[in-house]
N, CA, C and O atoms as a DFTB+ gen file, in Angstrom:
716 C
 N C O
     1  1       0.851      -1.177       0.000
     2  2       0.000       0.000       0.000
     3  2       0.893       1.235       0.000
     4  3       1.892       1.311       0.715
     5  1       0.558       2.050      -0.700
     6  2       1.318       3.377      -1.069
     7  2       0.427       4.493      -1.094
     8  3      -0.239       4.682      -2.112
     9  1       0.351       5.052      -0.377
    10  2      -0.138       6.932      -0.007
    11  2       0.177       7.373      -1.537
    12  3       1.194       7.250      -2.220
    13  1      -1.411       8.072      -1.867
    14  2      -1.057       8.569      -3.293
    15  2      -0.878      10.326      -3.490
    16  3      -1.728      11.103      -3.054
    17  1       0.242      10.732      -4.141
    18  2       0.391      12.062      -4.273
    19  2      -1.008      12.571      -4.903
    20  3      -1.940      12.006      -5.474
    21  1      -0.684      14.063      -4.487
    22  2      -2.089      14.725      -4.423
    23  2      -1.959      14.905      -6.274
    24  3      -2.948      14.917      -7.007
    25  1      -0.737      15.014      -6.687
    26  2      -1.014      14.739      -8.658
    27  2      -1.528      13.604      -9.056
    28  3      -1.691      13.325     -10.243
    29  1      -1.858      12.771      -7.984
    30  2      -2.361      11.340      -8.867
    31  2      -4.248      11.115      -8.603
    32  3      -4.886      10.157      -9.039
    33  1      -4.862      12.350      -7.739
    34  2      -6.082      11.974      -6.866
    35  2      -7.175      12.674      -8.346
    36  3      -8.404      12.619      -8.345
    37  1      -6.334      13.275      -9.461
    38  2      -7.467      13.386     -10.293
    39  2      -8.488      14.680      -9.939
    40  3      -9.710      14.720     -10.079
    41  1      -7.711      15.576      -9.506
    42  2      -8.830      16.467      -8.691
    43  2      -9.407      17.542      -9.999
    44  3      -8.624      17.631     -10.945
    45  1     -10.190      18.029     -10.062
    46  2     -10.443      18.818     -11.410
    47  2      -9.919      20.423     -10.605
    48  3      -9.878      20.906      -9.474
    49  1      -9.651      20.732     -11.739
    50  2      -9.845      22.205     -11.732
    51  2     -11.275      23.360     -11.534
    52  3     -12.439      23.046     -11.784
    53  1     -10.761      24.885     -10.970
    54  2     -12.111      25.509     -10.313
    55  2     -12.801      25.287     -11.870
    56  3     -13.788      24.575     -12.055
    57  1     -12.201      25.916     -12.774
    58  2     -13.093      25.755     -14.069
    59  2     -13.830      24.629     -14.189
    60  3     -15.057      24.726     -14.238
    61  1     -13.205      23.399     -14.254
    62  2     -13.945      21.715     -14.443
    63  2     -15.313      21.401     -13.602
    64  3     -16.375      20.786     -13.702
    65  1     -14.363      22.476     -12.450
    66  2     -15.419      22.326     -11.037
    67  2     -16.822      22.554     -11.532
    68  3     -17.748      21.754     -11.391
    69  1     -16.890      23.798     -12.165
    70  2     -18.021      24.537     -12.794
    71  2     -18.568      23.914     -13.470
    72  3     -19.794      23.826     -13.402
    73  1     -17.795      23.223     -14.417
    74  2     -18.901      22.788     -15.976
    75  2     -19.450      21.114     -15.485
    76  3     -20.133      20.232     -16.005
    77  1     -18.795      21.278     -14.343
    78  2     -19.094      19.709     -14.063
    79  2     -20.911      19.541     -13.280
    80  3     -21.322      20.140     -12.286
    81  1     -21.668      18.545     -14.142
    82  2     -22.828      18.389     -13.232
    83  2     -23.106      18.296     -11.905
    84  3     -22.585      17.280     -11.445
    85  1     -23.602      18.816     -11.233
    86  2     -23.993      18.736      -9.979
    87  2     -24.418      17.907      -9.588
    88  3     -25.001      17.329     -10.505
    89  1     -24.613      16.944      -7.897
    90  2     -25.961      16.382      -7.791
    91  2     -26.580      17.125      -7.106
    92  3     -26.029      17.762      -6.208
    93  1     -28.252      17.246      -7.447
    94  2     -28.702      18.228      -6.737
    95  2     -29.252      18.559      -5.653
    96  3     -30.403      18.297      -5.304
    97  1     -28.376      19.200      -5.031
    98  2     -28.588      19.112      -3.573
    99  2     -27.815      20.400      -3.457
   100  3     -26.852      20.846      -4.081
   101  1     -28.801      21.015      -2.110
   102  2     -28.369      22.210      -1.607
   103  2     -28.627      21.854      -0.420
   104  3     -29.591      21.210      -0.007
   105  1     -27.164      22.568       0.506
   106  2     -27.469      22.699       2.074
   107  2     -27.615      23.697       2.743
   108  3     -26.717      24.533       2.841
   109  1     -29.055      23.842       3.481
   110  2     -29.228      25.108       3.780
   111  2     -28.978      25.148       4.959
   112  3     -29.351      24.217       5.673
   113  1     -28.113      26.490       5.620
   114  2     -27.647      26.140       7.322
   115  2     -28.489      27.318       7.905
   116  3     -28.323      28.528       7.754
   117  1     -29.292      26.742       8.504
   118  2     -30.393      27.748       9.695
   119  2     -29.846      28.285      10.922
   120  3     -30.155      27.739      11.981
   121  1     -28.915      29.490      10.913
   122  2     -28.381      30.231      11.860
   123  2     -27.262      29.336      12.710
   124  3     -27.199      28.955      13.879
   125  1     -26.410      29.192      11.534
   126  2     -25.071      28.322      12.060
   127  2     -24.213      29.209      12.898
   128  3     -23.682      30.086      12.216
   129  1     -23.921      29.250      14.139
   130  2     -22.938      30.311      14.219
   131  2     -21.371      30.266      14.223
   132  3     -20.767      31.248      14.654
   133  1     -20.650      29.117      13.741
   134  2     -19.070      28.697      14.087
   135  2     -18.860      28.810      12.227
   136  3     -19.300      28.113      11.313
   137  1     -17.964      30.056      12.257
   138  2     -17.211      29.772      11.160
   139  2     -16.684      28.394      10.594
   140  3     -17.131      27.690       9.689
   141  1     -15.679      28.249      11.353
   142  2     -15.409      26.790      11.306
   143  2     -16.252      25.327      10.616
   144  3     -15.944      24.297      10.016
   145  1     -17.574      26.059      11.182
   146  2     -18.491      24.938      11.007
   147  2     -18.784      25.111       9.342
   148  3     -18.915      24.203       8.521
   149  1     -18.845      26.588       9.115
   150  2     -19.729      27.252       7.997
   151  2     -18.536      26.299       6.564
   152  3     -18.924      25.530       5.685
   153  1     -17.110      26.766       6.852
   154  2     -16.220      26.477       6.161
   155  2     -15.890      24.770       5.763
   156  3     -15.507      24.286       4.699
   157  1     -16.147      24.240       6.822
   158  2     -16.551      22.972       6.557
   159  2     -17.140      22.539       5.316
   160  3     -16.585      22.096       4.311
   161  1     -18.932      22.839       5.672
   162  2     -19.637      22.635       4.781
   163  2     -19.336      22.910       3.427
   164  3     -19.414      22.213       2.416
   165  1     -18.919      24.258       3.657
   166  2     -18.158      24.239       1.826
   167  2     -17.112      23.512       1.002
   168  3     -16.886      23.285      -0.187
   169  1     -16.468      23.201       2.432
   170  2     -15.667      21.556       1.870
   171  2     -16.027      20.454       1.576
   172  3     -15.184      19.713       1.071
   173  1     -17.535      19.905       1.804
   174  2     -17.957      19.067       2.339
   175  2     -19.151      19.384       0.874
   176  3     -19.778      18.325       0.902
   177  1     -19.482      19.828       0.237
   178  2     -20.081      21.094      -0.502
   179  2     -19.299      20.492      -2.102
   180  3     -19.712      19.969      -3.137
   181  1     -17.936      20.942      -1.535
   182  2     -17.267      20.812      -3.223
   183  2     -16.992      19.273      -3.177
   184  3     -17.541      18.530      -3.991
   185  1     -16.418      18.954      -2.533
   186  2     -16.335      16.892      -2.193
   187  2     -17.379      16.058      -3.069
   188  3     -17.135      15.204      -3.921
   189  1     -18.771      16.605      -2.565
   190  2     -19.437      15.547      -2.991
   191  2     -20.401      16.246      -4.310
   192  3     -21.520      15.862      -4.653
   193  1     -19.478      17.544      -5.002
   194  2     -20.436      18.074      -5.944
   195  2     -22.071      18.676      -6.165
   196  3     -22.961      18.607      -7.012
   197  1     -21.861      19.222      -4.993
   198  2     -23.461      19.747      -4.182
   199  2     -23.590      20.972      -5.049
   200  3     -22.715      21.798      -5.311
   201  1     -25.122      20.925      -5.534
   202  2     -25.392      22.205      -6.532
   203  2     -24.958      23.558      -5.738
   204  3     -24.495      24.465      -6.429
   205  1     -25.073      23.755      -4.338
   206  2     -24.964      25.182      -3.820
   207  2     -24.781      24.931      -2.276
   208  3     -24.752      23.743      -1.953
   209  1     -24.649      25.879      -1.256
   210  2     -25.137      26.188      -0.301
   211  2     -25.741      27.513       0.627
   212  3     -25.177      28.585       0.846
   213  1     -26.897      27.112       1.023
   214  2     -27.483      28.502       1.758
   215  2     -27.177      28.973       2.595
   216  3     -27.179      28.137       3.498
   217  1     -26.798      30.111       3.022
   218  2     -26.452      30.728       4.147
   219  2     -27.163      31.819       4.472
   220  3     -27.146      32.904       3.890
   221  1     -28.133      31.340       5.929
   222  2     -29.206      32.189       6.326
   223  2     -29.081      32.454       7.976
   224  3     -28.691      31.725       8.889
   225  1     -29.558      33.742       7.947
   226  2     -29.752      34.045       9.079
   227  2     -28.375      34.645       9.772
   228  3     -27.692      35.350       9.028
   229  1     -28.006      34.485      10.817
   230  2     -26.721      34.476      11.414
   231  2     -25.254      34.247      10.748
   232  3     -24.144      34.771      10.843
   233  1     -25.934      33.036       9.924
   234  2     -24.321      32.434       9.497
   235  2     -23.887      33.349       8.855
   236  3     -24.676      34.041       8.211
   237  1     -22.901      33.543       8.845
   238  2     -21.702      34.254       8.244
   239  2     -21.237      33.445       7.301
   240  3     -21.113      32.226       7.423
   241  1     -20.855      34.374       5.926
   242  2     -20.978      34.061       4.514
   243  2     -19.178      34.992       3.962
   244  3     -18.602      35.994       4.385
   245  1     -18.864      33.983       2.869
   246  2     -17.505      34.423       2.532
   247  2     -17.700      35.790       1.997
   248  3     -18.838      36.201       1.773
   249  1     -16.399      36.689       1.726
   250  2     -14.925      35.787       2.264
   251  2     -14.855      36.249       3.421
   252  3     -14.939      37.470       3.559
   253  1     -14.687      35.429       4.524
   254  2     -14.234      35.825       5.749
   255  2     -12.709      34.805       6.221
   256  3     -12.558      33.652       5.818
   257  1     -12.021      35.301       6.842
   258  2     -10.501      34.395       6.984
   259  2     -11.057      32.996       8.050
   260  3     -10.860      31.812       7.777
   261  1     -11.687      33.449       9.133
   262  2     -12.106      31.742       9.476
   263  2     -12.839      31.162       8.840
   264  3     -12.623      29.964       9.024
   265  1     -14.075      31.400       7.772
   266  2     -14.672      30.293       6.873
   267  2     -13.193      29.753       6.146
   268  3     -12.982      28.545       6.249
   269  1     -12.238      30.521       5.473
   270  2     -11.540      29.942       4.380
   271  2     -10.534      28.780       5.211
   272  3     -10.135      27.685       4.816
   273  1     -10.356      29.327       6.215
   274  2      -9.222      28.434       7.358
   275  2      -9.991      26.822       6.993
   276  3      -9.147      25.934       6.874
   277  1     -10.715      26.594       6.901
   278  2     -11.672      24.983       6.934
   279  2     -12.030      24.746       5.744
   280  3     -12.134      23.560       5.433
   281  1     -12.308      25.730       4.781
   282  2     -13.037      25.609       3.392
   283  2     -11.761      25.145       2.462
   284  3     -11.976      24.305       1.588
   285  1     -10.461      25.667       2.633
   286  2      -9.712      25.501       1.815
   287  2      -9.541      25.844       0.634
   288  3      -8.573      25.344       0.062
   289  1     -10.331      26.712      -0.053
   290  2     -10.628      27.238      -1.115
   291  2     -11.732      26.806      -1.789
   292  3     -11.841      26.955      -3.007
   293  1     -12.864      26.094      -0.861
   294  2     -14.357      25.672      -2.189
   295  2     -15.053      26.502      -1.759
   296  3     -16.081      25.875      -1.502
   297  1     -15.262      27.791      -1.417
   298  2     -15.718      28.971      -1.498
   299  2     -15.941      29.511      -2.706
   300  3     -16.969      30.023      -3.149
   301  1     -14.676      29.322      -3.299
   302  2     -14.368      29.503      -4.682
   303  2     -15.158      28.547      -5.793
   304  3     -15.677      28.923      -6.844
   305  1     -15.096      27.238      -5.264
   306  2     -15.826      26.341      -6.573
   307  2     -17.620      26.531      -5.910
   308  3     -18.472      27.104      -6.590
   309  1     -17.789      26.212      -5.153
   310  2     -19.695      25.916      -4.129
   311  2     -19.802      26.882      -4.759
   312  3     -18.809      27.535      -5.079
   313  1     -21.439      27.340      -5.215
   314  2     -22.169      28.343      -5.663
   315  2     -22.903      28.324      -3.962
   316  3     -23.238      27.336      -3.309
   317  1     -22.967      29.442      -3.673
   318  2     -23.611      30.127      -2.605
   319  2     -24.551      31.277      -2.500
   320  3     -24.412      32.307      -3.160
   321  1     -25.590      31.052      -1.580
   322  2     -26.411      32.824      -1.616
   323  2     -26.588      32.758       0.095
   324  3     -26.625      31.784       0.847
   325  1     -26.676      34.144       0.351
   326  2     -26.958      34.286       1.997
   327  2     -28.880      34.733       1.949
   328  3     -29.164      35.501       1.029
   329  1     -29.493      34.505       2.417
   330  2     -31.086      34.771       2.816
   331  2     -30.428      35.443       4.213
   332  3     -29.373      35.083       4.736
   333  1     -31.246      36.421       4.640
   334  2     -31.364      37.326       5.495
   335  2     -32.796      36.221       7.161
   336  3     -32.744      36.342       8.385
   337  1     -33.471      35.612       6.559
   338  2     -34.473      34.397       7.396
   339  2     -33.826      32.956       6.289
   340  3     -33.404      32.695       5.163
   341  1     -34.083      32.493       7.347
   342  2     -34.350      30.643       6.541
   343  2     -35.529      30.769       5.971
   344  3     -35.455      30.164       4.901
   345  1     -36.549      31.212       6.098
   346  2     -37.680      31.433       5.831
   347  2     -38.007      31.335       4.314
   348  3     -38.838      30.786       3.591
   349  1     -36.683      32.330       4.182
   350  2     -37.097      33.227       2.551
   351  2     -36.364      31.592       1.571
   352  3     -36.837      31.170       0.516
   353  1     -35.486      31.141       2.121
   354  2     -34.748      30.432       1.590
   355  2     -35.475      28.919       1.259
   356  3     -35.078      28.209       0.335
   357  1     -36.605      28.540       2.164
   358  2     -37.212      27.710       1.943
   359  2     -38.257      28.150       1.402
   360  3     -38.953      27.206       1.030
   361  1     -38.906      29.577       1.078
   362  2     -39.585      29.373      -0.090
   363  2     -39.416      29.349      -1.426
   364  3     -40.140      28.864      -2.296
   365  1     -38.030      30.118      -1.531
   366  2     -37.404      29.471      -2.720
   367  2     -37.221      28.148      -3.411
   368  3     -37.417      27.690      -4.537
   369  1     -36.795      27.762      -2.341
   370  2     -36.667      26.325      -2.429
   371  2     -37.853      24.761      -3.084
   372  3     -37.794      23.717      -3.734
   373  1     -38.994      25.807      -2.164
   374  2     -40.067      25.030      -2.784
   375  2     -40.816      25.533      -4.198
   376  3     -41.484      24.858      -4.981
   377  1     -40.492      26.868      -4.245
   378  2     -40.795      27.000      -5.757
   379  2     -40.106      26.499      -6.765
   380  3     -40.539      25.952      -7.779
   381  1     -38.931      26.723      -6.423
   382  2     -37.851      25.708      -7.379
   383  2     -38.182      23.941      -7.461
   384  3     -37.567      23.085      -8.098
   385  1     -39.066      23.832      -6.799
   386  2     -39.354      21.926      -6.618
   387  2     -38.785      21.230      -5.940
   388  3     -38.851      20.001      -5.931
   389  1     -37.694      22.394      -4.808
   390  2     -36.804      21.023      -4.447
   391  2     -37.791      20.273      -3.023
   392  3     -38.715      21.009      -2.679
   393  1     -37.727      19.538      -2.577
   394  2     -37.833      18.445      -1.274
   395  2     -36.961      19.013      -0.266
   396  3     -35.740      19.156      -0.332
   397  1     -37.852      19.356       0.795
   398  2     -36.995      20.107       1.600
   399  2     -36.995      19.080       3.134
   400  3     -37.999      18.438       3.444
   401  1     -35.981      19.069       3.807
   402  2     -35.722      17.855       4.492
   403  2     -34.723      18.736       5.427
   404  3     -33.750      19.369       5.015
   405  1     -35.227      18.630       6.939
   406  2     -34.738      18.973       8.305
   407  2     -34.128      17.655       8.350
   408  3     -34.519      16.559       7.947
   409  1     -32.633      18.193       9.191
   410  2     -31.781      17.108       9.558
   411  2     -31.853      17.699      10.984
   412  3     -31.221      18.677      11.382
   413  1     -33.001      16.711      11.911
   414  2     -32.763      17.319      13.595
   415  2     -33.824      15.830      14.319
   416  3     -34.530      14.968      13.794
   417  1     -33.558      16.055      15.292
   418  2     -34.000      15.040      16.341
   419  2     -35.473      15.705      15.952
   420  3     -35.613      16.928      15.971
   421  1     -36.502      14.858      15.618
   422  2     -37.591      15.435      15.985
   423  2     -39.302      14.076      16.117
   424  3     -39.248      12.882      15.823
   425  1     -40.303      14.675      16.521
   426  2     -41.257      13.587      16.619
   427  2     -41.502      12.955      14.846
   428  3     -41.409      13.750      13.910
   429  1     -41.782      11.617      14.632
   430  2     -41.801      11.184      13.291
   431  2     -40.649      11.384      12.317
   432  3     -40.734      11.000      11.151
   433  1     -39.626      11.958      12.783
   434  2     -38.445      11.949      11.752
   435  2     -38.373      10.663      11.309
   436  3     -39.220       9.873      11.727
   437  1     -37.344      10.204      10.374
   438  2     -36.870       8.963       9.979
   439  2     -35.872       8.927       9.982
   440  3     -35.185       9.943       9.876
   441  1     -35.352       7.643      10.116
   442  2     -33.626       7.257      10.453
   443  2     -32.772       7.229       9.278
   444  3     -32.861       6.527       8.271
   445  1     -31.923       8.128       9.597
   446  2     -30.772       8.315       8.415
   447  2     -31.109       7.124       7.580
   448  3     -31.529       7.286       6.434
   449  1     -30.904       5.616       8.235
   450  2     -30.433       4.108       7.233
   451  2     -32.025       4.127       6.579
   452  3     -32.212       3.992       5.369
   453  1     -32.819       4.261       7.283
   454  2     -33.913       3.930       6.287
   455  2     -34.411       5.073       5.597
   456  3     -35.557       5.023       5.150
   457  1     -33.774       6.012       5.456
   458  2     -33.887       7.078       4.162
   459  2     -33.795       6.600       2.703
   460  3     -32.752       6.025       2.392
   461  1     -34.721       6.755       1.793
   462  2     -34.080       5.927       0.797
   463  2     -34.276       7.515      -0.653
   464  3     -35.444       7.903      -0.656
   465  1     -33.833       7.903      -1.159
   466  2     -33.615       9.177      -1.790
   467  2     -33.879       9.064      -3.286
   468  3     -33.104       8.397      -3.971
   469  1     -34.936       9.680      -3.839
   470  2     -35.227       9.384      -5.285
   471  2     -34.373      10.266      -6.095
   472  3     -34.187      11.475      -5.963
   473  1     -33.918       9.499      -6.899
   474  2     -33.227       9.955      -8.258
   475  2     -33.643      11.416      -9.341
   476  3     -33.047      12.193     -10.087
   477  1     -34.939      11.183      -8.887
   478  2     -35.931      11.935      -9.883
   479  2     -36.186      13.639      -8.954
   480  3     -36.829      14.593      -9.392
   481  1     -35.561      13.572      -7.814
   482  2     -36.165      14.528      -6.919
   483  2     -34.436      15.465      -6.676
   484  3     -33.279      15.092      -6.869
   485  1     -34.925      16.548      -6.266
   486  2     -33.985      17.321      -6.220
   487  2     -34.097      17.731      -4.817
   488  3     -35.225      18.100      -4.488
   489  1     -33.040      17.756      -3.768
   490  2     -33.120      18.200      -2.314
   491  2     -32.799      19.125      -1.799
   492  3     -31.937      19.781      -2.383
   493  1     -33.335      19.660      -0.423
   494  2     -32.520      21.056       0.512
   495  2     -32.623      20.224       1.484
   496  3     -33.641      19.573       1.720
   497  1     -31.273      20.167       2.314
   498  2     -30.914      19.043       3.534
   499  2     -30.664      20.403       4.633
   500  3     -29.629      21.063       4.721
   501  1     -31.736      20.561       5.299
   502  2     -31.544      21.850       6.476
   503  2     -30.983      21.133       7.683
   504  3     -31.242      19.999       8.086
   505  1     -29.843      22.391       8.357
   506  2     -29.288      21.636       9.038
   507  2     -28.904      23.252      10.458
   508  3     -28.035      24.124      10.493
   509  1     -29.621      23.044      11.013
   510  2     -29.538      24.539      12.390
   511  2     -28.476      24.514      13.815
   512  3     -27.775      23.648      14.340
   513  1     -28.725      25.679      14.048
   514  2     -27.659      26.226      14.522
   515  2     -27.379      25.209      15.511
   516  3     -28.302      24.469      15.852
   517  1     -26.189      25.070      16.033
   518  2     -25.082      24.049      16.963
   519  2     -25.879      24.053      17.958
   520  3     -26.217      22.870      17.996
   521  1     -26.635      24.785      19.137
   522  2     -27.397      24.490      20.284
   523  2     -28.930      24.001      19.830
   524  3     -29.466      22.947      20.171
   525  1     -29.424      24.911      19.081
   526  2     -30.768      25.379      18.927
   527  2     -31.384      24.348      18.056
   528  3     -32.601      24.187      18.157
   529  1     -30.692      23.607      17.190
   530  2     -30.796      22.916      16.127
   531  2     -31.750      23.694      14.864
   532  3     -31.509      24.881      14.645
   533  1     -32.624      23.126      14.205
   534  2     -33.211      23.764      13.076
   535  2     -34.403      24.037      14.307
   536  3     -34.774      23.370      15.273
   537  1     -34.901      25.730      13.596
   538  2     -36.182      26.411      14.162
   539  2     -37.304      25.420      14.017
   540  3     -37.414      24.608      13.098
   541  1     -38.285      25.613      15.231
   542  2     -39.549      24.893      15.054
   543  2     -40.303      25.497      13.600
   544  3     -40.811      24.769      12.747
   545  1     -40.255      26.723      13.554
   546  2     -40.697      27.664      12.071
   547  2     -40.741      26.638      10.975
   548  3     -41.660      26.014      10.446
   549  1     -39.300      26.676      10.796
   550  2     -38.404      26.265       9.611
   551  2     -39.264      24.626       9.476
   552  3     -40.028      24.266       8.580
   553  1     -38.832      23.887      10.651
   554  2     -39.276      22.589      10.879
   555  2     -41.190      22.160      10.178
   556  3     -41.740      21.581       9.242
   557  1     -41.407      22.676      11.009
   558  2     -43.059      23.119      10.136
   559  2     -43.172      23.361       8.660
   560  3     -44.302      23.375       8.172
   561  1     -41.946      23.585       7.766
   562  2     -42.512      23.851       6.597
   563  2     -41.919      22.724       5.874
   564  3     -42.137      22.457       4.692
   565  1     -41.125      22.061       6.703
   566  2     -40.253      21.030       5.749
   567  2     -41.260      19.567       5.415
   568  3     -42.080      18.988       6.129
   569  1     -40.863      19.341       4.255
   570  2     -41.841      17.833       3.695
   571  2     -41.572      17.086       4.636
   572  3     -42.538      16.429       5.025
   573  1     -40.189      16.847       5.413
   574  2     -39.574      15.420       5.916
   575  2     -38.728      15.998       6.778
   576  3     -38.154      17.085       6.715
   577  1     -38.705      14.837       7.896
   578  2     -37.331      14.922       8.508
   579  2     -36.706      13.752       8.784
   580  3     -37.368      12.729       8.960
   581  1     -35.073      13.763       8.869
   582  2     -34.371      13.263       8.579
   583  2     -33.386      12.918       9.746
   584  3     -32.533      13.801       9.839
   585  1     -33.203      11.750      10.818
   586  2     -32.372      11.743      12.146
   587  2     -31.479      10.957      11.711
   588  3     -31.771      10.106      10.871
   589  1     -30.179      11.094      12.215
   590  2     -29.002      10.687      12.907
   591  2     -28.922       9.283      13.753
   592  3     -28.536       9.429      14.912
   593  1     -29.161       8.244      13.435
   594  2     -28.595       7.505      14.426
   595  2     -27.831       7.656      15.597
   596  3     -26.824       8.249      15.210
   597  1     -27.752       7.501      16.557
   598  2     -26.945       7.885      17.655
   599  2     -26.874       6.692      18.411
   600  3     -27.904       6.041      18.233
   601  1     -25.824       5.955      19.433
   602  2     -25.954       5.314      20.151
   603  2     -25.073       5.387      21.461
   604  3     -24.919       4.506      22.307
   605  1     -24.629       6.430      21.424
   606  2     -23.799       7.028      23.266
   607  2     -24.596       7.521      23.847
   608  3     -25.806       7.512      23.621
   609  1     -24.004       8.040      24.712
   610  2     -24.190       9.146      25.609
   611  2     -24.579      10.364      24.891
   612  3     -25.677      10.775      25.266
   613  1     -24.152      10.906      24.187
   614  2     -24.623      12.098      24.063
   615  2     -25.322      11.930      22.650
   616  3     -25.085      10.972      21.913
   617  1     -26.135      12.872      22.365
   618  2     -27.394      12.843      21.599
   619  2     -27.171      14.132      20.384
   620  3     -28.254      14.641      20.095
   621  1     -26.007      14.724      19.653
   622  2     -25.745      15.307      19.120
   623  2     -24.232      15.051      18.646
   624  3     -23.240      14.705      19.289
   625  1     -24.481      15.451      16.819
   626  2     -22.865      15.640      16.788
   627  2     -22.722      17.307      15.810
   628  3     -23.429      18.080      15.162
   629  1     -21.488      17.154      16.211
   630  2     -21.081      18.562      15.891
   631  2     -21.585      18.773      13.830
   632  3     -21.316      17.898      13.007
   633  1     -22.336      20.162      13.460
   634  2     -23.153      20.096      12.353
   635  2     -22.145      19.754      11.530
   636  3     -22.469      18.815      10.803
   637  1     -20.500      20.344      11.272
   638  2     -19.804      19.524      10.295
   639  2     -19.758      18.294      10.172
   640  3     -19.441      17.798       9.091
   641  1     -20.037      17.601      11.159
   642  2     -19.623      16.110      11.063
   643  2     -21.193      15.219      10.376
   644  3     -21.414      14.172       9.766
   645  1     -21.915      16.245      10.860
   646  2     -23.398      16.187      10.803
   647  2     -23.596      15.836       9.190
   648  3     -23.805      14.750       8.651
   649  1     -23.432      17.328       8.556
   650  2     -23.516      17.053       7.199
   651  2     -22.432      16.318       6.634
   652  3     -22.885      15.891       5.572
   653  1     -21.455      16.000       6.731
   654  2     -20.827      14.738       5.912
   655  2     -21.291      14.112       6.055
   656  3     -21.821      13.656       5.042
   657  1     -21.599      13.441       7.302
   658  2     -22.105      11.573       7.317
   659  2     -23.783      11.484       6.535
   660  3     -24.291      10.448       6.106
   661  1     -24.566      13.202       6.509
   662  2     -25.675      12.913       5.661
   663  2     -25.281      12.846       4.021
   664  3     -25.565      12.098       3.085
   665  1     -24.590      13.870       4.183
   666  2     -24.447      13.746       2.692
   667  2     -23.721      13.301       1.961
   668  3     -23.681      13.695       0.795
   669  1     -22.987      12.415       2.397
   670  2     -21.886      10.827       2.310
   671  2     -23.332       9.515       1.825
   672  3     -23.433       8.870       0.782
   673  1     -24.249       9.522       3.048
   674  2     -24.915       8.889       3.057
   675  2     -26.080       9.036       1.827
   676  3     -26.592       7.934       1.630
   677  1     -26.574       9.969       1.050
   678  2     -27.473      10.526       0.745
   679  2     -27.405      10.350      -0.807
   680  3     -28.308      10.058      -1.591
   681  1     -25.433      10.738      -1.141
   682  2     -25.141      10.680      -2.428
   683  2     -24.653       9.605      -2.683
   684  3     -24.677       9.246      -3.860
   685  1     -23.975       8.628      -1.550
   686  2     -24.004       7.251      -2.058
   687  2     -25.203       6.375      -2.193
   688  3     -25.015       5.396      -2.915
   689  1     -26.245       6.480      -1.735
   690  2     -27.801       5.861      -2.311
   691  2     -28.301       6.269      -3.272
   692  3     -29.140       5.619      -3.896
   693  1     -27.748       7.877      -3.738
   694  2     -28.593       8.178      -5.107
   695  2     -27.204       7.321      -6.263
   696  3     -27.519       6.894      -7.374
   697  1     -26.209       7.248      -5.893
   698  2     -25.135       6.612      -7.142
   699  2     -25.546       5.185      -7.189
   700  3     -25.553       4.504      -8.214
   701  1     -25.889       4.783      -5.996
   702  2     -26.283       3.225      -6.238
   703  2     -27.790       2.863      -7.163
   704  3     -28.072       2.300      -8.220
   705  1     -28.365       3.418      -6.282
   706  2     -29.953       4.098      -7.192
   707  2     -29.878       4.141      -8.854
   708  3     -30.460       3.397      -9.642
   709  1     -28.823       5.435      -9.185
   710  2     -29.029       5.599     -10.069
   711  2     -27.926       4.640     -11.472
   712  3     -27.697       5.071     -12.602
   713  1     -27.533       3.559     -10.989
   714  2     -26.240       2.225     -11.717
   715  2     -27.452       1.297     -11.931
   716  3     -27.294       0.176     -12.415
């Protein structure tokens, strides 16, 4: 086994980045407040070829030097817009057709594993602020919600880690789905 140089991982260029299809999916963050966290997602954003991400409310939106500290430069490739409410952002959202889907502990959610994600549908994976989680507001307008497995002690994980393992999970069922 041999560690492969970063010239051999095939990475495209910001241009390639662009012309390259999306899957479609946008993550909208409902008053995120940790840079850190925000910058993540945009890593996490260009990784798995996510059409965009929303940034509403609170969160803080590039260029700022702690988003880029974590983002690494997919600030630059992620298409992004800031909404002033989550509000405004999920009605966009539903005019556009997408399926809008809270990622939070809630009554009737469904479990990450038995999520099963249509091909044919286009998503917004909402994901709220580090204490507060997603607004009851917000929660109320969404088609679905969407939980986390958990099995410790504690009953939360931090939202970066949050959205990878969903949207790890989310875009490997639509690639299998769609073979």
């Amino acid at each position: 086994m041999r560690k492969l140089a970063n010239s051999e991982l095939g990475r495209k260029s910001i241009e390639e980045f662009h012309k390259t299809d999306k899957n479609q999916i946008i993550i909208v963050l409902d008053n995120v407040r940790s840079l850190n966290n925000v910058g993540s997602v945009f890593r996490t954003a260009d990784s798995f070829l996510l059409k965009a991400v929303y940034l509403c409310g609170i969160t803080a939106k590039p260029p700022h030097r702690e988003i880029q500290k974590t983002a690494l430069g997919a600030t630059e490739t992620v298409s992004w817009l800031h909404f002033d409410e989550t509000l405004q952002a999920v009605q966009r959202l539903k005019q556009d057709n997408y399926r809008v889907i809270a990622i939070e502990q809630a009554e009737g959610s469904t479990s990450l594993d038995l999520f099963t994600p249509d091909i044919k549908c286009k998503y917004a994976l909402i994901f709220g602020h580090e204490v507060k989680g997603v607004s009851q507001e917000i929660l109320n307008l969404c088609d679905q919600c969407v939980e986390i497995p958990q099995f410790g002690t504690k009953h939360s994980l931090n939202i970066a880690v949050s959205v990878g393992v969903v949207v790890w999970d989310v875009v490997s069922k639509l690639n299998k789905n769609n073979n």
